[in-house]
C-alpha positions in Angstrom: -23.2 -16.5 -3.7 -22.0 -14.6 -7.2 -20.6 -17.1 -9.6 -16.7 -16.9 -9.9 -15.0 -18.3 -12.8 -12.4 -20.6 -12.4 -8.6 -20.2 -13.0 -10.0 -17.0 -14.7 -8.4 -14.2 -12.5 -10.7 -11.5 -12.0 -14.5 -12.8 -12.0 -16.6 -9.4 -13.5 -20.4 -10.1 -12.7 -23.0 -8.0 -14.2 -26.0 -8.3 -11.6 -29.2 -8.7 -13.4 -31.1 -5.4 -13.7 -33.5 -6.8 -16.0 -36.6 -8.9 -15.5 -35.6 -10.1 -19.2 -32.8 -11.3 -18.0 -32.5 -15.4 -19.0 -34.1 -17.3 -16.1 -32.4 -14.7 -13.7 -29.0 -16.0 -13.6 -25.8 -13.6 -13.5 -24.0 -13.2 -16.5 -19.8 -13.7 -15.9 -17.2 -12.7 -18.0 -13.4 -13.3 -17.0 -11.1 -10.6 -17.2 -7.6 -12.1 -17.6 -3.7 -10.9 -18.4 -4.0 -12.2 -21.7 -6.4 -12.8 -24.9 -5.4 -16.9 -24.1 -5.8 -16.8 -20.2 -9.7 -15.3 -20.9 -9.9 -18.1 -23.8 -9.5 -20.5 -21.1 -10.9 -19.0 -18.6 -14.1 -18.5 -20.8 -13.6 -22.6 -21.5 -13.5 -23.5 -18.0 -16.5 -21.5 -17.1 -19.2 -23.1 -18.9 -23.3 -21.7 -18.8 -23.0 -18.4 -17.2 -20.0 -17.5 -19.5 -21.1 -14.4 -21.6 -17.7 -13.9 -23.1 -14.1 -13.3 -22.3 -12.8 -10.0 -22.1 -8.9 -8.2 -22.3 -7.4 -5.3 -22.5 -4.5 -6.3 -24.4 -1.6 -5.2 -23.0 -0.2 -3.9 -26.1 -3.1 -1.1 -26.1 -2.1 1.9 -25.5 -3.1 3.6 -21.8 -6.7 4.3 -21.1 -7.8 3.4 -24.2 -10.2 0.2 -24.5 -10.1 -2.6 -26.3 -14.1 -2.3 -27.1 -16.1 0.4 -25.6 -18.5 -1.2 -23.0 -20.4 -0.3 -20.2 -19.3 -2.1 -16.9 -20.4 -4.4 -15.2 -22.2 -3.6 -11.5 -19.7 -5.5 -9.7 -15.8 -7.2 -9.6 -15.7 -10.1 -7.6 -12.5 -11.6 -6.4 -12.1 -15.4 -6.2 -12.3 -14.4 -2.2 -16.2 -13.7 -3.5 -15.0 -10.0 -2.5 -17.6 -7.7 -4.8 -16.3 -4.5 -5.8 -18.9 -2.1 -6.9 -18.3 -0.1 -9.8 -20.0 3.5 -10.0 -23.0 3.4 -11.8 -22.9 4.4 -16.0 -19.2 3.7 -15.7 -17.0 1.9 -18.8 -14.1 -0.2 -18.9 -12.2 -2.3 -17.8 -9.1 0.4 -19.2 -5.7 -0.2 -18.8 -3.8 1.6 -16.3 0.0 2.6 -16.2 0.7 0.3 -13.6 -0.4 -3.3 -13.5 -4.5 -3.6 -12.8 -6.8 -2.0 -14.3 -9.9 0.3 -14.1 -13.3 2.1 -15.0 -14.4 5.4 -15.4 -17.0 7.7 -16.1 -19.8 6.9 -13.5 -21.9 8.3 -11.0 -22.3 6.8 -7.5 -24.9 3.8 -7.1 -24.8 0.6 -4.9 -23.9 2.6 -2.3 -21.3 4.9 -3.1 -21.7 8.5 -3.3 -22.7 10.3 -6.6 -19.5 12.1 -6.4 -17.8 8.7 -7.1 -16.8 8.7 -10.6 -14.5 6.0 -11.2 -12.7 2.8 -9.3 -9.2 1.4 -9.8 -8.2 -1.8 -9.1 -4.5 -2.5 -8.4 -2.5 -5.9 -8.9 0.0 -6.0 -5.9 3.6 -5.1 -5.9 6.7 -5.2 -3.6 5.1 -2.9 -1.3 1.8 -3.1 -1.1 -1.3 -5.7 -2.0 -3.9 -6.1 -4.2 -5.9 -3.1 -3.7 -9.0 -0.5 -5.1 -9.4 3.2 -5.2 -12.1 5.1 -5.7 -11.6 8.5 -7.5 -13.7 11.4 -8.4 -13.6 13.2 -12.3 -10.7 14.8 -11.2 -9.0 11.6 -10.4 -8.6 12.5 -6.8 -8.9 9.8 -4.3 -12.4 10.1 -2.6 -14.2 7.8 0.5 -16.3 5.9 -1.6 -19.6 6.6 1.0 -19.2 10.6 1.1 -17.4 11.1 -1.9 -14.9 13.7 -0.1 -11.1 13.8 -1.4 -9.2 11.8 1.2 -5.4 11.9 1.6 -2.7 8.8 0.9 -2.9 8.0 4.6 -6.9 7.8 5.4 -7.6 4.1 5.7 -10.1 4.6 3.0 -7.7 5.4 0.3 -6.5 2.1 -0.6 -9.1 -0.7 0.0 -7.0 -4.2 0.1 -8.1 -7.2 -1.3 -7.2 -11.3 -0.2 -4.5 -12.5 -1.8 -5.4 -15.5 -3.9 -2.3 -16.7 -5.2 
């Protein structure tokens, strides 16, 4: 099971890809609304906690806070693992609420094609949900990495709801 932290909001796990990697356990890092909620978050989570990151939302669109690489996967409370294509960076803000990364290539099972995934807080009409685009921002399946329109059950993934 991939370590979620607590009262954190999104869990962002980095799988280990390195034997050098401290006694093989999974680096987490919470990804919260606010600079406090990750404080907290990062409290709550004890060993395993590498450090708390935000995009504040003050930032301006698609920019990041620090330029990182991303982690391999987000994991939903629900223990739901999102891959995230493979030499991507983030998390960016978005222009609506949820945020996302970009720049990557395929890897963990998605297509090379796959460049980027967005992950979407819920509103009035629809749930939490992911996307996954190609460097055109067009939506793609995330197995073939062929456009797909609004309508193909492929083009919004949903997610639990855990709150």
């Amino acid at each position: 099971m991939l370590p979620v932290v607590p009262g954190g909001g999104w869990a962002l796990i980095r799988a280990a890809a390195h034997a050098d990697e401290a006694a093989g356990a999974l680096p987490a890092i919470a990804h919260a609304a606010s600079s406090a909620g990750a404080a907290q978050a990062a409290a709550r989570g004890g060993a395993g906690v590498a450090e708390a990151a935000t995009t504040p939302a003050s930032a301006a669109v698609g920019t990041l806070a620090e330029p990182r690489r991303a982690p391999d996967f987000v994991v939903t409370p629900h223990g739901e693992a999102i891959p995230v294509p493979d030499g991507a960076v983030g998390p960016l803000s978005t222009r609506a609420p949820g945020f996302q990364y970009i720049g990557g290539s395929g890897g963990k099972g998605l297509d090379q094609r796959v460049s980027a995934v967005r992950i979407m807080d819920a509103n009035q009409r629809q749930g939490r949900r992911v996307v996954y685009m190609n460097e055109r921002d067009q939506r793609v399946n995330p197995y073939t990495g062929r456009t797909i329109s609004k309508s193909d059950p492929l083009a919004h993934l949903y997610l639990k709801d855990w709150e």
